[in-house]
C-alpha positions in Angstrom: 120.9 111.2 97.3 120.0 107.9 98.5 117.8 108.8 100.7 115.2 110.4 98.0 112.1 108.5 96.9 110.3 108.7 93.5 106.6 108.5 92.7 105.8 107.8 89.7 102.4 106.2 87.9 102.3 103.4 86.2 100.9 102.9 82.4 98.4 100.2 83.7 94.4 101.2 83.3 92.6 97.8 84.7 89.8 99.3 86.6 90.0 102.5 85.8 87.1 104.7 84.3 88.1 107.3 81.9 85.9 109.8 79.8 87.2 111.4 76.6 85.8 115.3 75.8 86.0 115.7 71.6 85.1 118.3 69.9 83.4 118.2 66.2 84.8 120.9 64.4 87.5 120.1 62.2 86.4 116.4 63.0 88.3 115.1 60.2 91.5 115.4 62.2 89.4 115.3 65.5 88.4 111.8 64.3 92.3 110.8 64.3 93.0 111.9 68.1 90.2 110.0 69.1 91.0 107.2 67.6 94.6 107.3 69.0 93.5 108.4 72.8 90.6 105.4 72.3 94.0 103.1 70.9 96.3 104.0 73.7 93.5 103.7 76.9 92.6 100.1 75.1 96.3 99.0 74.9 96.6 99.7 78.3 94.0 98.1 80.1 90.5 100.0 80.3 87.8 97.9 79.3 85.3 99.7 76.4 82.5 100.2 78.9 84.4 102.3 81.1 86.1 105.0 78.3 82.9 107.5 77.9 83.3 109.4 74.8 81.7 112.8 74.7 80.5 115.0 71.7 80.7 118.4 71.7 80.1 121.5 68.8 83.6 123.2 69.1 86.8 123.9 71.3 84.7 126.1 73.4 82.8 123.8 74.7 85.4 121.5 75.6 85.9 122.5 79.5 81.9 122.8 79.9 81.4 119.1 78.9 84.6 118.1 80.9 83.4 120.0 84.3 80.4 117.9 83.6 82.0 114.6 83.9 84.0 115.7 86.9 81.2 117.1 89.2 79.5 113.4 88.4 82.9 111.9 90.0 82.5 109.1 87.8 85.8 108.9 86.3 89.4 108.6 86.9 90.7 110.3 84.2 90.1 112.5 81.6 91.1 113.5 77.9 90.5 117.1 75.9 90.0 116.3 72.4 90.1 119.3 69.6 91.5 121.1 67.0 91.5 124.8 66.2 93.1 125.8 63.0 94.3 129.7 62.6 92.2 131.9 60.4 92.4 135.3 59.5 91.0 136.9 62.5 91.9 136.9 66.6 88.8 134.1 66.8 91.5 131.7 67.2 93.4 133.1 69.7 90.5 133.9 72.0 89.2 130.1 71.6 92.5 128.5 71.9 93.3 131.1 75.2 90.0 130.0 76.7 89.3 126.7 75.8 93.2 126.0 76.9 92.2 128.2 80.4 89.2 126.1 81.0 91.1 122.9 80.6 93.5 123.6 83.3 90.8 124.8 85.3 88.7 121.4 85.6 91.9 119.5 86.4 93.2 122.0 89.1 89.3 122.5 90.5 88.7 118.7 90.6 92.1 117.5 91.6 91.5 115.0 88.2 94.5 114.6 85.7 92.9 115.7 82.2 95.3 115.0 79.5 95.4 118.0 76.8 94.9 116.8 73.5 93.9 120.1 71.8 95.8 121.1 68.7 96.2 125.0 68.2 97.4 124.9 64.6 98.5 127.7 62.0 97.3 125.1 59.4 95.9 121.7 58.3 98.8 120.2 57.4 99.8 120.7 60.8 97.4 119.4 62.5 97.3 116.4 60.0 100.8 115.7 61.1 100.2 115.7 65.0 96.6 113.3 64.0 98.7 110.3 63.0 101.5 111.9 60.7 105.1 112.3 61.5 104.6 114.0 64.5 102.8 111.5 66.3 99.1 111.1 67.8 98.9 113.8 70.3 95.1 111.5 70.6 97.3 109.4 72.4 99.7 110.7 73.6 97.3 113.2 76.0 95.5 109.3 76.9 99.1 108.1 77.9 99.6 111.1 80.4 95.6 111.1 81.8 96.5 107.4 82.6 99.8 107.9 83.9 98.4 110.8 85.7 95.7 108.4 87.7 97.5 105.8 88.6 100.2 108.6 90.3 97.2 110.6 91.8 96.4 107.0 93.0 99.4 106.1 94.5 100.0 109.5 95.9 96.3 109.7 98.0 97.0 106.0 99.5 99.9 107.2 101.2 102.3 105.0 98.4 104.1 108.7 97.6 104.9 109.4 101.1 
């Protein structure tokens, strides 16, 4: 067991570009994960001018706006931003299904950590609680794992993992 080596990233963002994909709808909550994923990437070193925040309608167009930033190459990181609340009708589960799809899909295309920060909620009240309430900032908790995610990919392309 000696012999085994770990890799692991590091929670330092100095240097590092990041761009944040949020989505409007139900922005009153959105606002909150933003804030927290904006928080957390600030705490940790990245300078405002390199966190780009993007704007978007809805969930749907979450992995459109993210493929965007990743085809410019411009960025180390990125973070998923939204929140769909369940309504009365399988609309939910076919934007959440999707939305969720094309978030993995950028990261695994692009070899680019994206943290998830989309909330697929059966109400308000929980998403309010995962925005800031008892349950934390999933805002930043998705910015903590996008940063700990570049500096590994980092460390792991230099030869550092080997």
């Amino acid at each position: 067991m000696n012999e085994i080596r770990e890799t692991r990233g590091a929670l330092s963002g100095a240097g590092r570009r990041f761009g944040i994909v949020a989505s409007r709808f139900n922005s009153r909550i959105g606002d909150l994960l933003v804030a927290g994923a904006v928080d957390c990437l600030r705490r940790h070193g990245v300078e405002p001018g390199d966190i780009h925040l993007v704007s978007v309608p809805g969930a749907w167009e979450i992995p459109q706006a993210l493929e965007e930033l990743a085809v410019a190459g411009k960025v180390d990181g990125l973070v998923a931003i939204g929140v769909v609340i369940r309504g009365e009708t399988p609309h939910f589960d076919y934007i959440c299904a999707q939305a969720s799809r094309g978030i993995a899909s950028v990261a695994e295309r692009h070899r680019l950590p994206v943290g998830f920060g989309l909330l697929t909620c059966d109400s308000s009240e929980q998403a309010a609680e995962r925005a800031g309430g008892k349950a934390g900032n999933k805002g930043w908790e998705a910015a903590l794992a996008a940063l700990e995610m570049a500096d590994l990919f980092a460390r792991l392309r230099d030869g550092a993992g080997r």
